[in-house]
C-alpha positions as CSV (number, residue, x, y, z in Angstrom):
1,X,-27.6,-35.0,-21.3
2,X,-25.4,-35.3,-18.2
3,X,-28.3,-32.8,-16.1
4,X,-30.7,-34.5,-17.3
5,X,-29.4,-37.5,-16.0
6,X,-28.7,-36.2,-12.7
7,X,-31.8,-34.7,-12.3
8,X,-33.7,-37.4,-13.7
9,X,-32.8,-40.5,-12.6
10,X,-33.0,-40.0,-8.8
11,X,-35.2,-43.2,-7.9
12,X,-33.1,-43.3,-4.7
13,X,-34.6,-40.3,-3.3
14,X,-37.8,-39.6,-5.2
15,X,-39.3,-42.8,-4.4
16,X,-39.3,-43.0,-1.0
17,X,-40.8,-39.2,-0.5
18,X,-43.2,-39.7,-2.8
19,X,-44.3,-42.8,-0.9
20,X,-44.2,-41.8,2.8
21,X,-44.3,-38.4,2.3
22,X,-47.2,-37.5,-0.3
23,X,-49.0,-41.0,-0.5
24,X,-48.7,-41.8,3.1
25,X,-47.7,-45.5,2.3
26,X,-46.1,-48.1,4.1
27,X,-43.1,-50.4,3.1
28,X,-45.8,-52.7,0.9
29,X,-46.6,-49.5,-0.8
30,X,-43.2,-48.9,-1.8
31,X,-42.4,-51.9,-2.8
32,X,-45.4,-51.4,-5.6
33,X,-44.1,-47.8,-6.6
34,X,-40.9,-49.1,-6.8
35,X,-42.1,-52.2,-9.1
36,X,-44.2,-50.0,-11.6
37,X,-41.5,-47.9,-13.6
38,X,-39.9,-51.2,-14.2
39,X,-42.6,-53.7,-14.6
40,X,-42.5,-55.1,-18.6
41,X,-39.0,-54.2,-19.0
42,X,-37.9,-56.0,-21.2
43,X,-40.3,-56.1,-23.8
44,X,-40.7,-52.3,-23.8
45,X,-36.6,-52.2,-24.2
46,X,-37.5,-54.5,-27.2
47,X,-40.1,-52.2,-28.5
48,X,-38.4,-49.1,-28.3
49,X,-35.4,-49.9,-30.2
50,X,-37.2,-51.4,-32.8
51,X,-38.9,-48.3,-33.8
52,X,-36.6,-45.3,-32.5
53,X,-34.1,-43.2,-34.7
54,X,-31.6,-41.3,-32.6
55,X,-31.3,-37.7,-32.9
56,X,-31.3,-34.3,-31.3
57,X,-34.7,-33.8,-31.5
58,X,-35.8,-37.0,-30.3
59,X,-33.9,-36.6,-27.2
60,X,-35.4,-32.9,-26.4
61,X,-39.0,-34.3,-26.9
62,X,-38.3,-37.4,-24.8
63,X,-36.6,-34.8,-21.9
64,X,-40.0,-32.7,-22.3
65,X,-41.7,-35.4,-21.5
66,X,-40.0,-36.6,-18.3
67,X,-40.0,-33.3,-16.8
68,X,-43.8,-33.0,-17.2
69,X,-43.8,-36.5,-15.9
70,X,-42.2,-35.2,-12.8
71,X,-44.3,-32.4,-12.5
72,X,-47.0,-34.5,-12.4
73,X,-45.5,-36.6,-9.6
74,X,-45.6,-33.2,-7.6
75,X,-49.2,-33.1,-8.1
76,X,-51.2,-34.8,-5.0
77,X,-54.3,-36.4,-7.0
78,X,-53.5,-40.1,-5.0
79,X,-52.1,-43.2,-5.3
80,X,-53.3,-44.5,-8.8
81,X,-52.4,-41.4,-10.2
82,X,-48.9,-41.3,-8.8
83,X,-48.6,-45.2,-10.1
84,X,-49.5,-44.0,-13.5
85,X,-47.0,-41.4,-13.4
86,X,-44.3,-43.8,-12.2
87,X,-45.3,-45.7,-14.9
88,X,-44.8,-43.2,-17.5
89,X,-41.5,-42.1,-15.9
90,X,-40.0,-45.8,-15.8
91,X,-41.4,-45.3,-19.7
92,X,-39.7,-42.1,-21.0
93,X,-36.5,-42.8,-18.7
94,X,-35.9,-45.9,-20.5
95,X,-36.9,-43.9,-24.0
96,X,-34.6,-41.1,-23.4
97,X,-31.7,-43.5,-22.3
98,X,-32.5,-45.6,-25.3
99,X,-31.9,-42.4,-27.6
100,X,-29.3,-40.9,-26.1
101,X,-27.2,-43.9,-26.1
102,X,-27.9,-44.7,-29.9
103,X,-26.7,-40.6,-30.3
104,X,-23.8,-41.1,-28.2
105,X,-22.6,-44.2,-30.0
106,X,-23.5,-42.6,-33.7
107,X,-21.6,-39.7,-33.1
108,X,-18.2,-41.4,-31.7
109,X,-15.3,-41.8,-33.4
110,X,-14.7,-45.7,-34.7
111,X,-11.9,-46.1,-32.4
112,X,-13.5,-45.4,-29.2
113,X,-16.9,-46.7,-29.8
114,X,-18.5,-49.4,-27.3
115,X,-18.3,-52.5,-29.0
């Protein structure tokens, strides 16, 4: 889980190349790439607890999926279809975190679980 986090939640430097780099955008365009992953947050943090069971597989599928996700942020098919990726990404990141942290907290001992 630890990698996956490294290599996966990397806003700080994947944003910005994507934008100048492969979309050849300007500060208003990342400003909107940086919006889309988190745009509804809220409600999709609702959603997703309401209706996710932690376990290991859950949290493989959910990796799968962001690391075609990024793949597909590699791929230069323009604009909207890097915003839908972002999209998805700010999706499945919040998924797998979701997960993960319902496995972690599951799995730990009474006396050193968050409360």
């Amino acid at each position: 889980m630890s990698v996956v986090f490294v290599a996966a939640y990397n806003f700080q430097v994947l944003v910005p190349l994507l934008t100048f780099r492969m979309l050849g955008g300007s500060e208003r365009m990342y400003g909107v790439v940086m919006f889309v992953p988190g745009s509804g947050r809220r409600n999709r943090l609702l959603a997703i607890a309401s209706w996710l069971k932690p376990g290991n597989d859950d949290d493989r599928v959910w990796c799968g999926l962001l690391s075609i996700v990024h793949i597909w942020l590699a791929l230069p098919f323009g604009v909207y279809f890097a915003l839908a990726g972002m999209f998805l990404l700010g999706v499945f990141l919040r998924i797998f975190n979701v997960t993960v942290a319902s496995t972690l907290q599951l799995r730990a001992r009474d006396d050193v679980r968050d409360a």
